[in-house]
N, C-alpha and C positions, 0 to 999 in steps of 0.2 A: 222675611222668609226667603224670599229670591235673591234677595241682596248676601245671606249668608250662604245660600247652595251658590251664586256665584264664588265667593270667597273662597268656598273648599273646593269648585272646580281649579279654580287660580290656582292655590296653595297648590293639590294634585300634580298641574300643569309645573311650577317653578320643580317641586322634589323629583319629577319624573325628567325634566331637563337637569336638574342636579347630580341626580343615579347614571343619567347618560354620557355627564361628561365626567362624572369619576370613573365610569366603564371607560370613557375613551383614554383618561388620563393612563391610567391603571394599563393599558394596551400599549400606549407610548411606550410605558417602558421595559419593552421588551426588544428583543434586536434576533431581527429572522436572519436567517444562514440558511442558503440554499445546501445541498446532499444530493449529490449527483452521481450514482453507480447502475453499471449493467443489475438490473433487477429480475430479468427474465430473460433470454437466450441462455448460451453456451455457460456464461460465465457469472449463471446467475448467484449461485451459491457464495458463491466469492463476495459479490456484490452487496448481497443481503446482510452478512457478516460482518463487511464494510460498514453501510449503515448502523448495525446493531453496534458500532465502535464507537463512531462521532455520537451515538443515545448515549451509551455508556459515559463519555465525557460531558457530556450536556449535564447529565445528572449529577457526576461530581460537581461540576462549576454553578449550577442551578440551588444546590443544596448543599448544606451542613454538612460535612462526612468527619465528626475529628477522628473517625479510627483511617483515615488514611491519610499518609503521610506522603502527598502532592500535591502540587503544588495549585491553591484557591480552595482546596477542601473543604475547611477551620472557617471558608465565609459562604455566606449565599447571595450567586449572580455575582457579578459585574457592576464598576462603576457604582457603589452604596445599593445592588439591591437589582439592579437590572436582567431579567433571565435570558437566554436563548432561546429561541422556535426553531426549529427543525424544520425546514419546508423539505420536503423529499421527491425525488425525479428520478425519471428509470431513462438512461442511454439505450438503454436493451442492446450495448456492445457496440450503436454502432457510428461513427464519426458524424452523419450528418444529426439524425437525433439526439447529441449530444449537443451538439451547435446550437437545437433550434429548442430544446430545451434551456440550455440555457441561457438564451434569449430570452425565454417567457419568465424564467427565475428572477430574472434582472427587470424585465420591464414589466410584466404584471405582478408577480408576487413582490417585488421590490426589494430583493433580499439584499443582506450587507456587505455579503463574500459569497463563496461557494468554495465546497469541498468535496471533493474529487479527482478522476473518474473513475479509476483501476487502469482500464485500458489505458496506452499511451497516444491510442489513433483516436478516443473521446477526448483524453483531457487538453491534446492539442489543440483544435476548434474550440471549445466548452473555454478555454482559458484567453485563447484570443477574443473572446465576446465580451468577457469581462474587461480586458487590458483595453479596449476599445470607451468601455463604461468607465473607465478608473475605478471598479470596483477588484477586492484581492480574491485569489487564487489561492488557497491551500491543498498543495497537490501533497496527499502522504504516499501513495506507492508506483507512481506511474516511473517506470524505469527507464523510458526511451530521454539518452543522453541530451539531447535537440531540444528537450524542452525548455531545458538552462539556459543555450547558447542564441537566444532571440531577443536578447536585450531586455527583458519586459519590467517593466519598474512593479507591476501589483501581482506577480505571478513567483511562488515560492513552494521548494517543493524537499521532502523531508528524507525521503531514502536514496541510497547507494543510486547508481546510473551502473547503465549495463556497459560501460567505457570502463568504469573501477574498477567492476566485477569479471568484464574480459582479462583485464592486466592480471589480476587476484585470482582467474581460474590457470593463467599460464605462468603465473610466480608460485602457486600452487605444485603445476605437472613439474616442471626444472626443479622443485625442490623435493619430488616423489623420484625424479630419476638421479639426482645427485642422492636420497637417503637412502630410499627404498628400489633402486636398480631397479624401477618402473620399465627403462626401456620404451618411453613413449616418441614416437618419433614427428607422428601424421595426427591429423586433428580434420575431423567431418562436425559438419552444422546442418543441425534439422532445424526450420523456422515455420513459424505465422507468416504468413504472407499479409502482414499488417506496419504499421508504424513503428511498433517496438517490436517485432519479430526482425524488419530488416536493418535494422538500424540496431537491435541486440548481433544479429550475424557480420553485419560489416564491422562494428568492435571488436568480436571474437576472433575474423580475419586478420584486420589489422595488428592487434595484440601476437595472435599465433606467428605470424610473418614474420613483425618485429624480431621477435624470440628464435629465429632460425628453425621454427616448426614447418614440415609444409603443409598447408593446406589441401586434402586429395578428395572433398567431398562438399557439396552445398546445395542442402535440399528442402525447398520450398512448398508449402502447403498451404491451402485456404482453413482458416481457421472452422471448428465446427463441424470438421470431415469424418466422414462415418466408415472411413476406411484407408488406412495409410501403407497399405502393404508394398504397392510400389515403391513409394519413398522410405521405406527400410529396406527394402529389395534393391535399392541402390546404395545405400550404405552400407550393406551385408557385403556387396559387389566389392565396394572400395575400402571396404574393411580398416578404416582407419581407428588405430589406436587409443585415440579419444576423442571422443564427439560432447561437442556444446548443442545444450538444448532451448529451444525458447517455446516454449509449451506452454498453455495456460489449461487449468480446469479440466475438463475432462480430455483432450487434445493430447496433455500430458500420459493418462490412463490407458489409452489406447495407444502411443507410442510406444510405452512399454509391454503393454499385451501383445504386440504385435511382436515384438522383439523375439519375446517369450514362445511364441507361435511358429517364429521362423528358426529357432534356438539361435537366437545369435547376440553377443553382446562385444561392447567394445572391451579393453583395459579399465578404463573409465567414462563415466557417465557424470557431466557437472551441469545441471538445466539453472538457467536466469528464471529469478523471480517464484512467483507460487504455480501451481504445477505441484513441482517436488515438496513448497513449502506448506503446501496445504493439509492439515491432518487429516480429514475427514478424508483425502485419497489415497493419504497414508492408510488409514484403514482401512481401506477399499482395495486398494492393492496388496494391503497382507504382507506375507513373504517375500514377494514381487517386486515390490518394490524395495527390498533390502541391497544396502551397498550402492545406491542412488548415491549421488554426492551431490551440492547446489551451494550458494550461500546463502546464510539467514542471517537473521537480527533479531529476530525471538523464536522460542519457543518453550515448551513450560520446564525442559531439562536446563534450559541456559537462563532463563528467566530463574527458578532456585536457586542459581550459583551467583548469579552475574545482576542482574535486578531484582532483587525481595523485594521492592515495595510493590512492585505490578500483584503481587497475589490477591492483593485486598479489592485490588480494580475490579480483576478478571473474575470475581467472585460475582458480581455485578453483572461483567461483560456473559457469562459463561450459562445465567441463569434465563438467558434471551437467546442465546442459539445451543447449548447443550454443548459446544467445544471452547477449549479457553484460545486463546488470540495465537493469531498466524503470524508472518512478517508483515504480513501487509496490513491487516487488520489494525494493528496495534499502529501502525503508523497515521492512519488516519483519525484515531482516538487524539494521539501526536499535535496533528494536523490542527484540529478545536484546543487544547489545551495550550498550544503557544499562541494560537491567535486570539484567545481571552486574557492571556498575561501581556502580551502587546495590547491589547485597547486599555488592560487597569494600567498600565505602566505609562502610556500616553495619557491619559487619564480624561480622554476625548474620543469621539468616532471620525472625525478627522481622517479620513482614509489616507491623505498622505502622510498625516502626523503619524500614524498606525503603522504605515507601512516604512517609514524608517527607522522606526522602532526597530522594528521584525528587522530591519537590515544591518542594526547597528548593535543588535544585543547579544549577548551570549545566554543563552535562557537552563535554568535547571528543567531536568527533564528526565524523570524518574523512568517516563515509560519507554525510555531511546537507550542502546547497548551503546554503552560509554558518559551516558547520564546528562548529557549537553547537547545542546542544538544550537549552530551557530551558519547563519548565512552569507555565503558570497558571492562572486558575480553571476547572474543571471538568477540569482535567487535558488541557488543548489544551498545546499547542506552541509556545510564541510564539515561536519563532525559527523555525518552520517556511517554507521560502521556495519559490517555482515559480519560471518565469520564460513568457515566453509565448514559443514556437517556432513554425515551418511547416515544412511539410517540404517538402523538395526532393530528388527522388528518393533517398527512403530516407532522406535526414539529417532530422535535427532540429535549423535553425537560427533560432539565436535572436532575434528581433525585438524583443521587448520586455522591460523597458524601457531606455532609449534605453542607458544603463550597462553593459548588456549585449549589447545588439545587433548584430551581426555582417553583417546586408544589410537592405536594404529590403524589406519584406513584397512580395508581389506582392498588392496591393489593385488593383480587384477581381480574384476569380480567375481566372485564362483560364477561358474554359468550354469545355466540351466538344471541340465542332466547330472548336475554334482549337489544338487543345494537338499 
């Protein structure tokens, strides 16, 4: 009798270490990815968005989709079967918690990569901890040019630079004063007093110079500022012609309320990055924000001309935040989706085998305007494409360039007491 309640203790004992190591087996195969975005401050919303992009990709690549036509859909997981984890981290905006998180993504949670930050002054730290790890870097919207030019072998990063987008707001004005006898002469810069606000302003500089624009204005603010009235009160002062903006989030909202307050606008208005690209401030700004100009890479007017398959995504993305994808948004969706077709395509986690993958491929990419994603030095994007839009109640229609353009800009803007 003891001899047989031994046995079934045993048996018990062997099936319960059995169960535990098909639990752990079953765990192995999986491959965590750290998610690294402002989740709370200024530039939360943004942030959160962010995240709900890289879930959206997770899901296609984790599961079966054959109604979508991109690229891992038709299979589930990676690698015969291997899913994603999602490890998630809040920067809350700002450089040094970006750092020290992701430290802990890397050395405690042990993740494979990380993707991220939004900010250009997070994902700069956040991506030197990794480069240090030899673990990769998928930056989908961080715009500050500098992040390209530091050599880093595991750091790649998927949108336009605010260097492109300087040249392409001043190949832009010269080609509104040679069609449209714009008349722009002088160009003023309102910035973040951050990573990519000054480093978006010295482009802007340098681009306008080049061009024989002068420069008559350059004004600096602490991100988050709950009131910018002086620094439109100096741009009102120097009244230049067109002002470059680099605005983020709500920063952008009150730039132009304020505008609106002091009645005053330029000829033109072209802000780097989201700001202007954001819909949800689009709606919030209304009317207000009509005849903005900026560049994008998506939106759901360019997205029905220019990328039909993104509909099927965003249908997914859109039912986890109630808007469909921004430009930045969609980039960090981007962002997972090449770096799962570089690890099947290397057909290893190899992080250097991986990562010259990512260096040497030309990747399809449904969800990128121009359908390819292709990297070079310093791990930029060279197929990364915007185009320049304004908006008209709500849309974002596209103006430039001429290839893509769908109306004439309204140069200069109605102001105020006209609209």
């Amino acid at each position: 009798m003891q001899k047989r309640k031994f046995l079934s203790i045993v048996s018990l004992l062997v099936f319960a270490l059995l169960l535990s190591a098909g639990s752990a087996l079953a765990a192995e195969n999986v491959l965590k990815i750290g998610v690294l975005f402002p989740l709370t401050g200024p530039c939360a919303t943004a942030g959160q968005r962010c995240v709900a992009a890289v879930e959206t990709a997770a899901e296609v690549i984790n599961n079966k989709h054959p109604e979508l036509d991109v690229p891992l859909a038709k299979q589930e997981g990676i690698l015969k079967g291997m899913k994603i984890q999602l490890v998630v981290a809040d920067t809350q905006g700002k450089p040094d918690v970006a750092k020290s998180e992701a430290e802990r993504l890397v050395n405690q949670e042990g993740v494979y990569a990380i993707i991220g930050s939004y900010n250009s002054s997070a994902s700069k730290p956040a991506s030197a901890v990794t480069e240090r790890a030899k673990k990769l870097f998928m930056c989908g919207c961080s715009s500050s040019a500098a992040l390209t030019e530091r050599d880093f072998k595991y750091f790649f990063r998927l949108a336009p630079t605010d260097k492109t987008e300087s040249k392409e707001f001043v190949e832009y004005i010269q080609w509104l004063n040679k069609n449209q006898k714009a008349g722009i002469k002088t160009i003023g810069l309102i910035y973040e007093n951050t990573e990519f606000g000054k480093h978006a302003a010295d482009e802007g500089k340098a681009a306008a110079k080049a061009a024989g624009f002068e420069v008559v204005a350059d004004v600096a603010f602490n991100p988050g500022a709950t009131n910018l009235n002086s620094e439109v009160q100096t741009l009102k002062a120097k009244n230049p012609d067109a002002v470059f903006g680099a605005c983020l989030g709500g920063d952008y909202t009150l730039w132009v309320r304020t505008m609106k307050q002091m009645n005053w606008l330029p000829k033109v208005a072209l802000n780097y990055c989201t700001g202007y690209q954001d819909p949800k401030i689009a709606q919030q700004l209304a009317t207000d924000g009509n005849f903005f100009m900026g560049g994008t890479g998506y939106s759901p007017e360019i997205g029905a001309k220019y990328m039909k398959k993104v509909a099927a995504v965003e249908k997914i993305y859109s039912k986890k935040v109630g808007v469909p994808f921004d430009s930045d948004s969609i980039q960090e969706a981007v962002a997972l989706f090449i770096l799962a077709q570089a690890i099947e395509k290397a057909k290893t986690l190899d992080v250097d085998k991986v990562a010259e993958v990512i260096r040497t491929t030309t990747f399809d990419s449904p969800l990128s305007l121009g359908g390819k994603v292709a990297f070079g030095p310093g791990g930029q994007n060279m197929k990364a494409t915007s185009i320049i839009t304004q908006l008209h109640d709500g849309k974002y229609v596209p103006v430039y360039p001429p290839s893509y353009a769908e109306t004439k800009a309204t140069v200069p803007m109605t102001p105020w007491d006209k609209r």
